[in-house]
C-alpha positions as CSV (number, residue, x, y, z in Angstrom):
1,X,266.9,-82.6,-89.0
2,X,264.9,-85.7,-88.3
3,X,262.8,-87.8,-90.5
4,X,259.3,-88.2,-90.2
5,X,259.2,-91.5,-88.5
6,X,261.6,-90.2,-85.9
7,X,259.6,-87.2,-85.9
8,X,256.2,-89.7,-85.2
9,X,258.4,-91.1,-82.0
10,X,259.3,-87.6,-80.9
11,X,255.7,-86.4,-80.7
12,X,253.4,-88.4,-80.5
13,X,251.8,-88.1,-83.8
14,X,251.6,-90.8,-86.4
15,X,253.5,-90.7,-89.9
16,X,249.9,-90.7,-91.3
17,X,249.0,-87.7,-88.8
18,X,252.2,-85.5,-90.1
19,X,251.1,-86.4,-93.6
20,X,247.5,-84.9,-93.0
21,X,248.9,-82.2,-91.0
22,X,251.2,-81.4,-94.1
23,X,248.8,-81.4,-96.7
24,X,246.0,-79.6,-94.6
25,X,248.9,-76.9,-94.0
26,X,249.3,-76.9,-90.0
27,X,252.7,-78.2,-90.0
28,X,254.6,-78.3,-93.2
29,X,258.0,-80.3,-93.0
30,X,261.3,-78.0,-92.9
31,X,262.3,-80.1,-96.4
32,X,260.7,-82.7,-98.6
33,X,263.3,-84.6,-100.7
34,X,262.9,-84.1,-104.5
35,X,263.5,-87.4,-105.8
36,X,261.5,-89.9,-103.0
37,X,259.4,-87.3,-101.5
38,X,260.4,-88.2,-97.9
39,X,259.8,-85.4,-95.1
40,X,262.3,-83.9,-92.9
41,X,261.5,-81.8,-90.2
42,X,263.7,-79.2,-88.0
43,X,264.3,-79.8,-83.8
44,X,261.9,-76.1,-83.5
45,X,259.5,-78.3,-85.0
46,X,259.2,-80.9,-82.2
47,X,257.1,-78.4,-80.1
48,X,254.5,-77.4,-82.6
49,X,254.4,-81.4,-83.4
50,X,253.7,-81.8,-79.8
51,X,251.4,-79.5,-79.2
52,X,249.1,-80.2,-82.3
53,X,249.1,-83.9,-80.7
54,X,247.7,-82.7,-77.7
55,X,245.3,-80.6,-79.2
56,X,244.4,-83.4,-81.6
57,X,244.0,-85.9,-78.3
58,X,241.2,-83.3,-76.9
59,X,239.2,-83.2,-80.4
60,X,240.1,-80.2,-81.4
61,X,238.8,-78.8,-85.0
62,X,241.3,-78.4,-87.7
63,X,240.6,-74.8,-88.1
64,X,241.0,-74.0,-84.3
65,X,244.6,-76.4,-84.2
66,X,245.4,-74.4,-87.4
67,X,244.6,-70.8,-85.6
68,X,246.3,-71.8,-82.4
69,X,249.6,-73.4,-84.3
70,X,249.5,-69.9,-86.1
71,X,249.0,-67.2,-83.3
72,X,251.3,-69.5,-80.5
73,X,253.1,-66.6,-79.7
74,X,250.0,-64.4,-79.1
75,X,248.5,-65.4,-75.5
76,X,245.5,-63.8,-75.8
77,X,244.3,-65.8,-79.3
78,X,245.4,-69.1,-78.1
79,X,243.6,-68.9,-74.5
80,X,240.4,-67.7,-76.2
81,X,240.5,-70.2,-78.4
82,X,241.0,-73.0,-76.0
83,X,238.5,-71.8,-74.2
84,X,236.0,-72.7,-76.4
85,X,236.7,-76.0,-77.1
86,X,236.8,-76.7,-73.5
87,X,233.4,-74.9,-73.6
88,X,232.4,-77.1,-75.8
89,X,234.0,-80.4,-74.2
90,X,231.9,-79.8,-71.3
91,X,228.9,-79.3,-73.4
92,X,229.9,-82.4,-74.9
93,X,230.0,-84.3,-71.5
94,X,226.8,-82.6,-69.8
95,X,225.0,-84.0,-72.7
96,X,226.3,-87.6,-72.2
97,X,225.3,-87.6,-68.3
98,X,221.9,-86.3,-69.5
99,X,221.8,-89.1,-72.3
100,X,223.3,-91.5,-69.8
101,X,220.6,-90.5,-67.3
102,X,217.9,-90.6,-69.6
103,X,218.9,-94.3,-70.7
104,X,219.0,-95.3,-67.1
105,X,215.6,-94.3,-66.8
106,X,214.4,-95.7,-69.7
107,X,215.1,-99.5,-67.8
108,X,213.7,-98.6,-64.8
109,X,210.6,-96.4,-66.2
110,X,208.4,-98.7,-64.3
111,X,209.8,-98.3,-61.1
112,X,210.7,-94.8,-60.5
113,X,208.7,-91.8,-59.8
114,X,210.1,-88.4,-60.2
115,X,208.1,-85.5,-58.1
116,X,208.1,-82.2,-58.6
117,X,207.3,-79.6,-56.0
118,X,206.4,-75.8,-56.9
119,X,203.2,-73.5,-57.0
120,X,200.0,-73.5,-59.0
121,X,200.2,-70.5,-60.5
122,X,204.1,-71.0,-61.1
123,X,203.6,-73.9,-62.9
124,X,200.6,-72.2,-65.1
125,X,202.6,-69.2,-65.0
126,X,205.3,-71.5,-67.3
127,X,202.9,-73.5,-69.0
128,X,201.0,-70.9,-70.3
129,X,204.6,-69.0,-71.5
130,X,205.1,-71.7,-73.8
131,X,201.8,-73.1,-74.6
132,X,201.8,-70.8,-77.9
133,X,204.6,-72.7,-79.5
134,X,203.5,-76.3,-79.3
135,X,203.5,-77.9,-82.5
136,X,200.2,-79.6,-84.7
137,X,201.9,-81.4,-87.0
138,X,200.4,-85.2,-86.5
139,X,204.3,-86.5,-88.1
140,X,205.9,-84.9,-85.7
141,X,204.0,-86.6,-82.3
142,X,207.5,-85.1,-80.1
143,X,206.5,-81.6,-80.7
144,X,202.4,-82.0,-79.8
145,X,203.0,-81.3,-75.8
146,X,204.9,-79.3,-73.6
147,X,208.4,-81.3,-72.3
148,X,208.8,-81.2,-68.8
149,X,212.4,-80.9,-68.6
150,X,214.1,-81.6,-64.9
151,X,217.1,-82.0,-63.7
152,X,219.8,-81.5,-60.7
153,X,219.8,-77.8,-62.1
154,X,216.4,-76.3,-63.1
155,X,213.1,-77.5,-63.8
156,X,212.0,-76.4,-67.1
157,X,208.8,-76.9,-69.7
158,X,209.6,-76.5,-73.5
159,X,208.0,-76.3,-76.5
160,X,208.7,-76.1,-80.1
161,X,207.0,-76.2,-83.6
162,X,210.1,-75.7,-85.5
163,X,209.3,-72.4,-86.0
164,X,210.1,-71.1,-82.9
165,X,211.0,-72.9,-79.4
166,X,210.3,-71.3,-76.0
167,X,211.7,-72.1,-72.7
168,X,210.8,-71.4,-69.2
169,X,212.5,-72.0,-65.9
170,X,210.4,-72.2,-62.7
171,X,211.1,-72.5,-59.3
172,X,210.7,-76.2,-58.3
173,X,212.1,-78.9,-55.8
174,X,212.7,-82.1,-57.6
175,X,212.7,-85.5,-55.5
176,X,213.4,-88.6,-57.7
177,X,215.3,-88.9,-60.4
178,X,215.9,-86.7,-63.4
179,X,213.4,-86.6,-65.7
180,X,212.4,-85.7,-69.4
181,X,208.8,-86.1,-70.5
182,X,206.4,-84.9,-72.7
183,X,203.0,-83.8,-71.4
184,X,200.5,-84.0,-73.7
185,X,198.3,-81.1,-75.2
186,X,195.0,-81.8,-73.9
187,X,196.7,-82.5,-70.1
188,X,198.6,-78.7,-70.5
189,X,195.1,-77.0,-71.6
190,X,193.4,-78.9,-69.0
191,X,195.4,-77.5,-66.0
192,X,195.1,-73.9,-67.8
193,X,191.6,-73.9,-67.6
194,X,191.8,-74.2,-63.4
195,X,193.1,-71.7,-61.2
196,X,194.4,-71.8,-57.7
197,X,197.9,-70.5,-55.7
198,X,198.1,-73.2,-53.7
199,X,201.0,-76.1,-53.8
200,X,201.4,-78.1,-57.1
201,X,203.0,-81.1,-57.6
202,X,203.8,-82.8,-60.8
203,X,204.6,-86.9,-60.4
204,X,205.9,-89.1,-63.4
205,X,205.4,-92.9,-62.9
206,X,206.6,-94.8,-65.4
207,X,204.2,-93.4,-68.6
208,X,201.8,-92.0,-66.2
209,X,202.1,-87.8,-65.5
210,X,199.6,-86.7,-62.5
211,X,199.4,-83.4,-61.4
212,X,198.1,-82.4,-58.0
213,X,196.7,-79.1,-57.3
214,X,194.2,-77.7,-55.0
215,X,191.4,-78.2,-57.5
216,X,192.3,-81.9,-57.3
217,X,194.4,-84.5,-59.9
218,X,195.2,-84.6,-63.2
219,X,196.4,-87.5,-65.1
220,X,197.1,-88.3,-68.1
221,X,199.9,-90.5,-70.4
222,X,203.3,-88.9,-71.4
223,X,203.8,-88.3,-75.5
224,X,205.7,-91.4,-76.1
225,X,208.6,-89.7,-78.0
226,X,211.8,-88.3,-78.0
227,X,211.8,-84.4,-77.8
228,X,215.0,-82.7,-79.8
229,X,217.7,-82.0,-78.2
230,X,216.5,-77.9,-77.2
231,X,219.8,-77.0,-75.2
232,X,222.3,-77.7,-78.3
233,X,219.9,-75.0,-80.1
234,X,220.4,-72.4,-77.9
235,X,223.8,-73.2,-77.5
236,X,224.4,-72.5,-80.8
237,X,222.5,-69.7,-81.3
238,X,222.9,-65.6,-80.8
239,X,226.7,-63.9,-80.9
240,X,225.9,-60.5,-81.0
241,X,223.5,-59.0,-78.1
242,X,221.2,-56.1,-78.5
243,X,219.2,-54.8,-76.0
244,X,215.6,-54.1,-76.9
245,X,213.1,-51.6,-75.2
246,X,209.7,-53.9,-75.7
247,X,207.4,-50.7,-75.7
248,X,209.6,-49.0,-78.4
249,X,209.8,-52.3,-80.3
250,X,206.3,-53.5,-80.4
251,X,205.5,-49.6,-81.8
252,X,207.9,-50.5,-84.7
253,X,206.3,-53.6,-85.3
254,X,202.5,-51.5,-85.5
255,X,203.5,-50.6,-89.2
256,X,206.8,-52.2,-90.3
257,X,207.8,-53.0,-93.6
258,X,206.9,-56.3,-95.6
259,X,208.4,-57.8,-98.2
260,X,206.8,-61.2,-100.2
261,X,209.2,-64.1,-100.3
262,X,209.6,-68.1,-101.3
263,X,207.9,-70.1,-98.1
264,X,208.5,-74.2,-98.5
265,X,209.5,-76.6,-101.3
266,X,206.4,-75.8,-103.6
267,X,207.1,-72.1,-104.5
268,X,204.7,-70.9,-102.4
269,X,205.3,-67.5,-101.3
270,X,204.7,-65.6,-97.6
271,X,205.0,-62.3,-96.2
272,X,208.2,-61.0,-94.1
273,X,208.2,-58.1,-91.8
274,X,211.5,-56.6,-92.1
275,X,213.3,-55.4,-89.6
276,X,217.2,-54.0,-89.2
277,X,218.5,-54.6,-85.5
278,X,222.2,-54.2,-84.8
279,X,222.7,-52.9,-88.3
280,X,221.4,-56.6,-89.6
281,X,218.2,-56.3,-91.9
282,X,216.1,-60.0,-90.9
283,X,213.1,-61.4,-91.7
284,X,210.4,-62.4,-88.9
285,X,206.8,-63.5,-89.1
286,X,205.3,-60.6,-87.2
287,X,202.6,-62.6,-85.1
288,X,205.5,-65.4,-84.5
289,X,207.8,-62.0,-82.8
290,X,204.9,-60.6,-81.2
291,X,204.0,-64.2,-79.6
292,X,207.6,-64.4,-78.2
293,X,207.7,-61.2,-76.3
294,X,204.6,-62.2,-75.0
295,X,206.3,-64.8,-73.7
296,X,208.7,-63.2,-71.7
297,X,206.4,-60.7,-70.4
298,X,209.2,-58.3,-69.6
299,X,209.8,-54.5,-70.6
300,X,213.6,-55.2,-71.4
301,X,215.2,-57.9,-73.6
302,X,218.1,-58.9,-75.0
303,X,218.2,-59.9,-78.0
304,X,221.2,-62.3,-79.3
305,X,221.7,-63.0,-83.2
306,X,224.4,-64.0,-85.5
307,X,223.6,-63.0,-89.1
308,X,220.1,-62.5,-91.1
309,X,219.6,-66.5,-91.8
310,X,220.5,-67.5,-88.0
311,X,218.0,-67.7,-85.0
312,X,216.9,-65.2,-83.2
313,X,216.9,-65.5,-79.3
314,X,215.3,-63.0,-76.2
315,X,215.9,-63.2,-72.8
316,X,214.9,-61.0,-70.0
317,X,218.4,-60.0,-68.8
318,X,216.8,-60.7,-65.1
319,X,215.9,-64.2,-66.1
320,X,218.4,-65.5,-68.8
321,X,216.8,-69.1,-68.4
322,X,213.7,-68.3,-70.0
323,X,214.2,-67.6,-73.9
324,X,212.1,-67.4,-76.9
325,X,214.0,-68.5,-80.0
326,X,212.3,-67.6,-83.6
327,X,213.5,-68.7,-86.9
328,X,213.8,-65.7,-89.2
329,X,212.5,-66.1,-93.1
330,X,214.9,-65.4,-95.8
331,X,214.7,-62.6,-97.7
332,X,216.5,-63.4,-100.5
């Protein structure tokens, strides 16, 4: 038996961190004097000690270090468990080099210029994907334009109004560095009323966006905003997957049934179309759905969900960077 500050020497965790660790039910010591209260812990102790310390260096939630201490002798729980945290470590750390990118750029705004190389009609081929989504709301100036989202691994444009967010991938060569910006409304609806098939290219200068086409140049001034952060969203959305026939779908969706229920703070009240997929009954806005497989223009989809209250998410399973995400409505 060793006490707990020798057991804090032996493995690397605090005397406060076996305290925690005790009362949160991880690691329990093998005794606990009656009269002072002091902890004492068995030698086949040292090893969970040790690895909870190592799991506790890497971040790891409580409730994961409490399933992996529990299920140590069961492979198969442990590596799928630790295979999500690191999941979500790298998450973690391809957000910081995009935040630490986008910071760069901030201080050197006025001197870069970011070009990006595709077609025409594959750039209004995206824009017009995701135009639908693009939010009104005057208070919320980041959701009024499309984000033009590039990077070392995809181009992308975005758009969100809360209710329902919408990405699209195109094919694009990037030259400069990464860049996020905004492109406002009236720019977006002012290349989709030209035409052409001929090379596009989109440059950002500083908070200048100019768009070359056949038809000639566009140019306009970035949204001067921040746009959410749209990747941690569909990170965290969809479990299940079910795959959808559109057809089939949309002819369930001719006559589905509605139920009336509470919409905002002020006891207003809204219509639902209900629908059951996966053996899950969820509330939609029908014309919000039918807007999103629009959007992916596809005669397959997947669709991933977690539960009636979480968002819903399609992909074409040919083109899993372009998804539609939709809010459901509760229905209860």
């Amino acid at each position: 038996m060793r006490g707990i500050g020798q057991m804090a020497r032996d493995t690397g965790l605090t005397v406060s961190a076996l305290r925690f660790y005790d009362g949160a039910g991880v690691l329990a010591p093998a005794h606990v004097d009656p009269q002072s209260g002091y902890r004492w812990y068995s030698d086949d102790q040292v090893l969970v000690a040790r690895l909870v310390a190592r799991l506790r260096r890497v971040g790891m939630p409580l409730a994961d270090i409490s399933r992996v201490v529990a299920h140590r002798g069961d492979p198969a729980v442990v590596d799928a468990v630790l295979a999500v945290h690191l999941a979500r470590l790298e998450d973690g750390l391809a957000d910081a080099r995009r935040e630490l990118s986008a910071a760069r750029s901030l201080l050197a705004r006025e001197g870069t210029v970011t070009s990006i190389r595709t077609t025409t009609r594959t750039l209004l081929e995206a824009l017009r994907a995701v135009r639908f989504a693009v939010g009104t709301d005057p208070g919320l100036p980041m959701l009024t334009g499309v984000l033009l989202d590039a990077d070392g691994d995809a181009v992308r444009v975005v758009a969100t109004d809360t209710y329902r967010l919408v990405v699209r991938t195109l094919p694009a060569e990037l030259a400069g560095p990464p860049v996020s910006a905004i492109l406002p409304l009236e720019l977006v609806d002012r290349l989709l009323a030209t035409a052409g098939s001929g090379p596009a290219t989109v440059r950002v200068a500083g908070a200048e966006v100019a768009v070359e086409t056949d038809g000639g140049v566009l140019r306009a001034d970035r949204v001067d905003a921040d746009f959410p952060d749209y990747r941690r969203v569909l990170r965290d959305a969809g479990a299940a997957r079910v795959e959808l026939d559109v057809d089939r779908f949309r002819a369930e969706l001719a006559a589905p049934p509605t139920r009336t229920v509470p919409v905002g703070p002020d006891g207003g009240t809204g219509t639902a179309t209900v629908l059951t997929v996966g053996g899950v009954e969820l509330g939609v806005n029908r014309k919000f759905l039918l807007e999103a497989l629009d959007a992916q223009d596809a005669g397959q989809l997947v669709l991933d969900l977690d539960g009636p209250i979480a968002p819903l998410v399609l992909r074409a399973p040919d083109r899993p960077g372009d998804v539609s995400l939709l809010m459901p409505m509760a229905l209860s």
